[in-house]
C-alpha positions in Angstrom: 7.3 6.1 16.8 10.2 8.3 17.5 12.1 5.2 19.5 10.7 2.3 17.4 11.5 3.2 13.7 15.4 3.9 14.5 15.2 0.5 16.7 12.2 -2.1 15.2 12.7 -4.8 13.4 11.6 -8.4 13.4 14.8 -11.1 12.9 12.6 -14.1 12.3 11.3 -11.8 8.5 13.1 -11.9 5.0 12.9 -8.6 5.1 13.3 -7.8 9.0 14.6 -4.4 8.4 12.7 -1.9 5.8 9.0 -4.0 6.0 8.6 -3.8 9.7 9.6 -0.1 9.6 7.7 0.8 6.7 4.6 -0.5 8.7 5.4 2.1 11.9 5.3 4.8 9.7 1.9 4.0 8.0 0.3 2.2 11.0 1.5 5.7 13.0 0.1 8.0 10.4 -3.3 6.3 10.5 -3.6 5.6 13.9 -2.0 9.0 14.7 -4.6 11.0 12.7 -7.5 8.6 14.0 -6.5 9.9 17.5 -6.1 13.2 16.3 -9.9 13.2 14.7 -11.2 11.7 18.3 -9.7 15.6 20.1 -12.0 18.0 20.5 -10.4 21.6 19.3 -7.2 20.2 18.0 -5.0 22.9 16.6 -5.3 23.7 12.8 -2.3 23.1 10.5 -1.9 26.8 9.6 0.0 27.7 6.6 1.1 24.1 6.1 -2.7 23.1 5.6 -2.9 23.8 2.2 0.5 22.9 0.8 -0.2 19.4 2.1 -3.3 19.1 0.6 -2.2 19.8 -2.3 1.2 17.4 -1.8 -1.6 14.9 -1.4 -3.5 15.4 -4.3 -0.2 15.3 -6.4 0.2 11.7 -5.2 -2.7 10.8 -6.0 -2.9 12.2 -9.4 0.6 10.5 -10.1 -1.5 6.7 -9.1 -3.9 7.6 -10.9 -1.8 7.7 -14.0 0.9 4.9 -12.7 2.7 3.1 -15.5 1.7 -0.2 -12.7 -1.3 0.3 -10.1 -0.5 -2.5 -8.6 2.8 -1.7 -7.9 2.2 2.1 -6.8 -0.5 0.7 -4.4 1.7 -1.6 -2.2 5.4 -0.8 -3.4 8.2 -2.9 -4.4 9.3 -5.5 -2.2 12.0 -3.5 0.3 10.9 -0.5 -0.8 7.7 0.4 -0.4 7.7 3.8 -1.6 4.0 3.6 -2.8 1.0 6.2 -2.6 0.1 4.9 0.9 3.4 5.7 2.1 4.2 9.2 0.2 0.6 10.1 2.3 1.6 8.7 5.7 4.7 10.8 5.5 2.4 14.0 4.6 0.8 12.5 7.9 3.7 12.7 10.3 4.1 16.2 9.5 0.4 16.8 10.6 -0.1 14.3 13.3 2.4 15.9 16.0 0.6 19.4 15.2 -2.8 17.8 16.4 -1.3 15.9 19.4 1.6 17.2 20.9 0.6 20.3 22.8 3.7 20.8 25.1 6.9 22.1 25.2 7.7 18.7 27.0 5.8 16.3 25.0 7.8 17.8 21.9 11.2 17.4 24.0 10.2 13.5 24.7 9.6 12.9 20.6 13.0 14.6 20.4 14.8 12.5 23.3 13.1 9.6 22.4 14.6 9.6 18.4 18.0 10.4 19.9 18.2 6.9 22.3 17.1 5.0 19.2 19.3 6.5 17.0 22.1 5.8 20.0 21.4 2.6 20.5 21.2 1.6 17.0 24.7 3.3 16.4 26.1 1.5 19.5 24.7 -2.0 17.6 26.7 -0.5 14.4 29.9 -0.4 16.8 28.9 -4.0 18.2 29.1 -5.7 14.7 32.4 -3.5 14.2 33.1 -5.1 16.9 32.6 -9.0 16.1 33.9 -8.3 12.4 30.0 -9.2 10.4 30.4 -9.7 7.1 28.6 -6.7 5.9 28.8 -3.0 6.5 27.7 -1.9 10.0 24.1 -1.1 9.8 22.5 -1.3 13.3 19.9 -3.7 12.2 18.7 -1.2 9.8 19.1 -3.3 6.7 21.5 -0.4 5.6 24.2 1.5 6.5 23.4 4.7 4.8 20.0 4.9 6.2 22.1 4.7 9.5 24.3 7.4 8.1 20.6 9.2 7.6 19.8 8.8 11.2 22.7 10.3 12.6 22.7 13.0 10.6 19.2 13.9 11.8 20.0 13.3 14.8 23.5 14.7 15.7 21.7 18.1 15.3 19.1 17.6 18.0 21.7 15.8 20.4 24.6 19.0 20.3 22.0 21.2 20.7 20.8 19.9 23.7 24.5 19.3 25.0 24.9 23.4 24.4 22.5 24.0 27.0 24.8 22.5 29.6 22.6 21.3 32.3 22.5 18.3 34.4 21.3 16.3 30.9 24.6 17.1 29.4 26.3 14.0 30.2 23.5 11.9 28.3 23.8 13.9 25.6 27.6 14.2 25.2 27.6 10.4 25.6 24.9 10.2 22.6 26.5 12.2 20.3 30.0 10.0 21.1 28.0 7.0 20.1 26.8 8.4 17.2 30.3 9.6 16.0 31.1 6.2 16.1 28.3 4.7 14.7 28.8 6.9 11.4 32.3 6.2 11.1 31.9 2.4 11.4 29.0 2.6 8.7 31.5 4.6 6.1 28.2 6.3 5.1 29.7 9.5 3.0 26.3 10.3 2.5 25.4 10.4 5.9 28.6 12.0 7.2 27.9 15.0 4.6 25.1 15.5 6.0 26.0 15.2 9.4 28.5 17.9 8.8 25.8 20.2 7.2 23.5 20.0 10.1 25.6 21.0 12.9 26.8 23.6 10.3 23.3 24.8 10.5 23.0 24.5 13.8 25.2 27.2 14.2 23.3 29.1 11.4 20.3 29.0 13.4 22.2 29.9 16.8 23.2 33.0 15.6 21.4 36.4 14.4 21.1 39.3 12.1 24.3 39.9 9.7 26.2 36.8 11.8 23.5 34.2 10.5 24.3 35.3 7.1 28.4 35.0 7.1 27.8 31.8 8.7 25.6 30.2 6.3 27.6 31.6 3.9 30.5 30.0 5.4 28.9 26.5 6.1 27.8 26.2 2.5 31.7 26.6 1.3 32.6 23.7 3.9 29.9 21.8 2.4 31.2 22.4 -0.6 34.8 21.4 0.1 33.7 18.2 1.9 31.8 17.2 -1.2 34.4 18.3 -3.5 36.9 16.0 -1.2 34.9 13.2 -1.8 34.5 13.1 -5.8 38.4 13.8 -6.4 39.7 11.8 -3.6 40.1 8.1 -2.6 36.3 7.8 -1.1 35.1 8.2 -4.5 35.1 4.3 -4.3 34.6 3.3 -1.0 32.9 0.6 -0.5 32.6 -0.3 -4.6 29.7 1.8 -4.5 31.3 5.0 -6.8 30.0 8.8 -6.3 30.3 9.5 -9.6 28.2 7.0 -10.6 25.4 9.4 -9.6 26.3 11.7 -11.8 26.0 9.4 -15.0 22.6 8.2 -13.2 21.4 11.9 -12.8 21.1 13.1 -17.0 18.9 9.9 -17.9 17.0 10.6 -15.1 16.0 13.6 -16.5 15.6 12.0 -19.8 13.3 9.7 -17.9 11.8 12.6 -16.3 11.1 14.9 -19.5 9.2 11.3 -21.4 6.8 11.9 -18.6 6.9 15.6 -17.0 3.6 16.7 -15.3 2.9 13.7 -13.0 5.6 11.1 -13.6 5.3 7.2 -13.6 3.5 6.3 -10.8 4.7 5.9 -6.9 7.8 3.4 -6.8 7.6 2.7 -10.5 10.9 3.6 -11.6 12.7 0.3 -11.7 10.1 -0.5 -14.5 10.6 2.6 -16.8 14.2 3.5 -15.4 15.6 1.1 -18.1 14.5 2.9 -21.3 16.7 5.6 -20.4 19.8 4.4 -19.1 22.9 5.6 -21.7 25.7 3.3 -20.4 26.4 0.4 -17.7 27.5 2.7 -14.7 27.6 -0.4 -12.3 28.0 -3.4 -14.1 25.7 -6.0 -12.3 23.4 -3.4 -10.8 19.8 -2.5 -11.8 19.0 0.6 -11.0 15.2 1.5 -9.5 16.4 4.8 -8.3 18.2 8.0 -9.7 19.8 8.1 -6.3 18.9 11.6 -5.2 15.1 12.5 -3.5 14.2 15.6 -6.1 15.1 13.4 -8.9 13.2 9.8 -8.0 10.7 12.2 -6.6 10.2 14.2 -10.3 10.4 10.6 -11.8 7.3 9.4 -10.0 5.2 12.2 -9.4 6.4 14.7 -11.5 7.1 18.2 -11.7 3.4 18.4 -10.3 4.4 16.2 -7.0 8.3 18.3 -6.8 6.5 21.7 -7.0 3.7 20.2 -4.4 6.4 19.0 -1.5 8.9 21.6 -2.6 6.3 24.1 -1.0 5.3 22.4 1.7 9.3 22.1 2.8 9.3 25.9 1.7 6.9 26.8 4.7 7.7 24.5 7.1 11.5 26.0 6.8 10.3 29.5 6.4 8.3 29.4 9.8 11.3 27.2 12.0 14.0 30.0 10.8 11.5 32.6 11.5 10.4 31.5 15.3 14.1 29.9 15.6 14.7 32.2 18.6 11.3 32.6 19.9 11.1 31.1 23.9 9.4 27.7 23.7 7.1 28.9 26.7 6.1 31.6 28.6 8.4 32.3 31.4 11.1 29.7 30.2 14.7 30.3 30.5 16.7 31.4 27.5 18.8 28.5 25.7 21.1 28.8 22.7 19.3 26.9 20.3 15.8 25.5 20.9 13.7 23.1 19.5 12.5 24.8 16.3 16.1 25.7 15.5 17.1 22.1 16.3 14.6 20.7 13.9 15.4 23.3 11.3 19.4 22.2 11.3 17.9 18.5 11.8 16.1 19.2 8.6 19.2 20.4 6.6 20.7 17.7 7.2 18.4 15.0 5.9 18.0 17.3 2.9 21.8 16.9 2.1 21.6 13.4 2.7 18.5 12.5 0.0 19.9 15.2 -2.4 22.6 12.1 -3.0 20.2 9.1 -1.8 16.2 8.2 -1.9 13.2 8.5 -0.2 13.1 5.6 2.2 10.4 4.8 5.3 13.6 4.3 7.6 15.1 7.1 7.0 12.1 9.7 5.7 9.3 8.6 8.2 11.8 10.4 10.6 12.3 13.5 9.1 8.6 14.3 8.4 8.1 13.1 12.5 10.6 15.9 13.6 9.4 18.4 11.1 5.8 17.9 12.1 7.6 18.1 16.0 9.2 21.6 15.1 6.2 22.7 13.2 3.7 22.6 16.3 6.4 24.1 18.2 5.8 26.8 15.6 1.8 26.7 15.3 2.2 26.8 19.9 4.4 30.1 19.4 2.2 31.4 16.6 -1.2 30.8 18.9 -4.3 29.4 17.8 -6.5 31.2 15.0 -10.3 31.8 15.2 -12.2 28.9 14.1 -14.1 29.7 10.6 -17.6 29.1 10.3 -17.5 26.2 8.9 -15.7 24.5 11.6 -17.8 26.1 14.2 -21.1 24.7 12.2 -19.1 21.1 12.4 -18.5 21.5 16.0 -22.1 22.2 17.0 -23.6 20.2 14.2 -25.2 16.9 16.0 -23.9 13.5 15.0 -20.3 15.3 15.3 -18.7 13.5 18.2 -20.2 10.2 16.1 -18.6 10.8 12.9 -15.4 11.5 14.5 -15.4 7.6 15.9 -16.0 6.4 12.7 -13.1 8.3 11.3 -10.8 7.1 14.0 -11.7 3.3 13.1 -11.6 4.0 9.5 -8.3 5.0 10.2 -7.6 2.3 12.5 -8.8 -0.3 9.7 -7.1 1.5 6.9 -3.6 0.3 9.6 -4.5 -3.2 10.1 -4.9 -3.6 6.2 -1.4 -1.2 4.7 0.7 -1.9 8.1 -0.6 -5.2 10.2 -1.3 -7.8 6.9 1.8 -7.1 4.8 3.5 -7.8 8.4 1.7 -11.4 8.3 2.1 -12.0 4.6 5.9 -11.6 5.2 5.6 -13.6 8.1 4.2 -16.8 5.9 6.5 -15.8 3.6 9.5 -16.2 5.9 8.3 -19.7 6.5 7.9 -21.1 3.2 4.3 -20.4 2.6 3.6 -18.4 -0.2 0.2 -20.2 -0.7 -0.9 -18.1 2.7 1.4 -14.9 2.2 -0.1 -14.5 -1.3 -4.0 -14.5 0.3 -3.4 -12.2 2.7 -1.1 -9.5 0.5 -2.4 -10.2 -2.8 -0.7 -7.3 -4.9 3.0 -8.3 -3.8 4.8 -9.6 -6.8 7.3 -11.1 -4.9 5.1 -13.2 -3.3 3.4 -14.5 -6.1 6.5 -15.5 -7.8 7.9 -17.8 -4.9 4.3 -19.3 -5.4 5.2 -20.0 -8.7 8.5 -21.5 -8.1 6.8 -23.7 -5.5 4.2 -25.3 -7.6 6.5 -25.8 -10.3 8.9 -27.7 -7.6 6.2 -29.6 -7.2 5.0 -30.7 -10.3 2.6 -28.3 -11.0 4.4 -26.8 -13.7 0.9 -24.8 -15.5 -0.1 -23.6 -12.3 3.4 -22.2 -11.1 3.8 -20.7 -14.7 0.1 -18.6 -14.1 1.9 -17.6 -10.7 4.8 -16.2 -12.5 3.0 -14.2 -15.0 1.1 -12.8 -12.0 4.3 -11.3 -10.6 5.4 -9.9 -13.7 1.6 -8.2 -14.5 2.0 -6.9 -10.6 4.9 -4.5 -12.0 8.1 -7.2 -10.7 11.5 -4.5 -11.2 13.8 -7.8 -10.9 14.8 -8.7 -14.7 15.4 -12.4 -13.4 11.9 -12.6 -12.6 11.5 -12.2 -16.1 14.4 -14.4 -17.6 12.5 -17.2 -15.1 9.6 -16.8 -16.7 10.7 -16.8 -20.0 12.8 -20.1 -19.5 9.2 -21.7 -18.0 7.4 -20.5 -20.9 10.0 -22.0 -23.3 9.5 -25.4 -21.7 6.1 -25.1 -22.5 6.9 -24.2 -26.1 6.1 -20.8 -26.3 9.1 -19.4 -27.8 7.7 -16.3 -28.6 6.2 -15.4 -25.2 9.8 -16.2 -24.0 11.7 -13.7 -26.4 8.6 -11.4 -25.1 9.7 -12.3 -21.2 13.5 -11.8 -22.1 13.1 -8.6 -24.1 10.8 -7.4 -20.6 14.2 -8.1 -18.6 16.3 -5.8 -21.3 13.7 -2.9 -20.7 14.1 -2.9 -16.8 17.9 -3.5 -17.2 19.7 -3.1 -21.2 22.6 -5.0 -19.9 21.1 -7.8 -17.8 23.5 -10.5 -19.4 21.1 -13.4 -19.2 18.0 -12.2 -20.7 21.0 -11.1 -23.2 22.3 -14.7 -24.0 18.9 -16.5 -24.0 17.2 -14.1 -26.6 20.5 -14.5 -28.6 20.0 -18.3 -28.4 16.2 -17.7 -29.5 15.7 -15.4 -32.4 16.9 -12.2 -30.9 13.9 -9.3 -30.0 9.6 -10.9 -30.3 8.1 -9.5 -32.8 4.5 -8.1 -32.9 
């Protein structure tokens, strides 16, 4: 996982970047805990047992009141930020716990993300190279989730180059590639946080009274970089402006306060984001995110789901700044920063980075991977507690070993159908037909609506129209879903359905100019 998500995707897909990734992080989790639930004495979660639990039943309580099931259940097309998601990441925390039981396997989860990360940084510099006609990305579909990578992974790569050991060369010649990967992506985002975690690499390096000044003194830098790039020039690079965020960032918590305990449902913001907006910050845009993780995060689960993760991240730091210096074995040789503090800085970093961006499986599968690497580096240091009675009455229990296959292929199942299928439905998809892609991934809007605009190509004009108003009952974010489907039911003569459709577009997005000019030429807003 640690080598495929920075690395995977599948050219021949419309989406070949975020889907295929997406489906490593779920079909990882599942497959990942069903291996987990086949090891006899596994070690417990510790103090982190609880606050994910409780992380997990936030996420659910948020579906369960989801302005759009359908939409919470599979996510948005090139998203897919949905409940199946927000628990897999919960999962990579725990999976490495349960698995990785070595100083060395954790160093191969860490080596391994590094080389992907590398290599797709060195693809960034190749399309530098021949001049594409897009921002650098390394075949990640975006060049600030490649900014993401780097800055979780710059960390991990300078403080194995510290220890200065035959490795070094590999590791110097990483970090070089990775230097030039960010810079060829122009991600401000991701150099920020790049920045910030070898800032707190240093802060976890050092000791006592020193750790303090220095954190004191990498916050101010942090600062001043971010300061540089609101009052200078890279404001607008790229026509994407900063301050754009912070117009976003007030009706985000408008949106937020219409719906405070558990939000709108997983990766339904692009439907209610609408009502809120104040102004056009980006003419041409529509917004499905507030653009920074505590925000979006707030929006969809609430203040229930922020408090939930915000204690989980609470313990997992508190315990890799506590055991930051502890020897990663007994009998090991001293080294300036090991692997908890690596993953601590590693961890800063990516927090920077989604303070100003979102929650996405490219980028956050990642971070929950490391953290759940650092945090059985932790539970290894901390030793394993007595089992309670309970879990000594499971162990001994017949039918025990039995129960733990069946878990293992539940899990194994619950991959082929969240991961596998959606991989297959893109793939019919990808070659024109919808017909299959919408049988096998049935909740997808998107697929449903080229469905439509088949059959209606064809002739089948009542048929496509029942595939259109599918999509838009599936929770569609795209107003010109809607503005389609209004101009189909107008054909038909329902003008009132159609000023319904347009006047659906204007909620996603108040200043989607179509839906705009058609209700205009139509009687203005439906009526009741």
């Amino acid at each position: 996982m640690a080598l495929a998500i920075p690395t995977f995707f599948l050219p021949n897909l419309v989406d070949a970047f975020i889907l295929p990734r997406a489906s490593v992080v779920i079909a990882g989790a599942c497959l990942g805990a069903g291996l987990a639930a086949l090891v006899h004495g596994r070690p417990s979660l510790g103090a982190l047992r609880w606050p994910l639990l409780a992380a997990a039943a936030a996420a659910l309580l948020a579906f369960a009141f989801s302005s759009s099931w359908p939409l919470s259940l599979v996510g948005g097309y090139t998203r897919y930020e949905s409940l199946p998601m927000r628990l897999a990441y919960l999962g990579l925390l725990a999976v490495p716990v349960w698995l990785l039981r070595s100083e060395l396997s954790r160093s191969a989860v860490i080596v391994a993300f590094v080389i992907g990360t590398a290599l797709a940084s060195l693809e960034a510099i190749a399309q530098w190279w021949i001049h594409v006609p897009f921002r650098p990305d390394g075949n990640l579909g975006n060049a600030n989730l490649l900014g993401a990578l780097i800055a979780l992974a710059m960390p991990l790569s300078v403080a194995r180059l510290l220890r200065f050991d035959w490795a070094s060369p590999l590791w110097l010649l990483c970090s070089a590639v990775m230097v030039g990967g960010l810079i060829v992506s122009t991600s401000r985002g991701g150099a920020l946080a790049t920045l910030a975690g070898c800032l707190a690499l240093a802060v976890f390096a050092a000791r006592g009274r020193a750790a303090a000044l220095i954190g004191v003194a990498a916050t101010a830098v942090v600062g001043l970089a971010l300061l540089a790039i609101l009052f200078s020039p890279l404001r607008n690079l790229n026509g994407d402006p900063g301050p754009t965020r912070l117009h976003l960032y007030p009706d985000a918590v408008r949106m937020i306060s219409a719906s405070p305990l558990v939000g709108w449902g997983e990766d339904a913001t692009g439907l209610v984001f609408g009502r809120f907006l104040t102004g056009d910050w980006s003419p041409g845009v529509t917004f499905d995110r507030a653009h920074s993780g505590p925000l979006d995060l707030a929006a969809t689960q609430g203040l229930v789901g922020l408090v939930a993760l915000g204690i989980v991240l609470v313990v997992l730091l508190r315990g890799l700044w506590r055991y930051r210096h502890a020897p990663p074995a007994h009998g090991s040789r001293p080294v300036r920063v090991g692997t908890i503090g690596a993953v601590g800085a590693a961890c800063i970093a990516y927090t920077v980075w989604v303070a100003f961006n979102f929650d996405w499986a490219p980028a956050t599968g990642p971070f929950w991977l490391l953290a759940g690497t650092g945090w059985s580096a932790v539970r290894s240091i901390q030793g394993e507690e007595l089992p309670s009675a309970n879990e000594l009455f499971e162990r001994a229990r017949p039918g025990g070993g039995l129960l733990r296959v069946v878990e293992a292929l539940a899990l194994a199942l619950v991959a082929v159908g969240l991961a596998a299928l959606p991989i297959l439905a893109e793939a019919w998809y990808s070659e024109g037909r919808s017909d299959l892609a919408v049988q096998v991934d049935p909740l997808q809007s998107q697929y449903h609506r080229a469905f439509g605009e088949r059959l209606i190509g064809q002739g089948s004009q009542q048929q496509g129209l029942s595939e259109l108003r599918l999509a838009a009952r599936l929770g569609s974010t795209d107003p010109s879903l809607y503005v389609e489907l209004g101009d189909e039911e107008l054909r038909t003569g329902d003008v009132a359905q159609a000023r319904a459709d347009y006047q659906m577009a204007l909620t996603i997005d108040p200043y989607w100019l179509p839906a705009k000019q058609r209700l205009a030429a139509n009687g203005g807003l439906a009526t009741a």
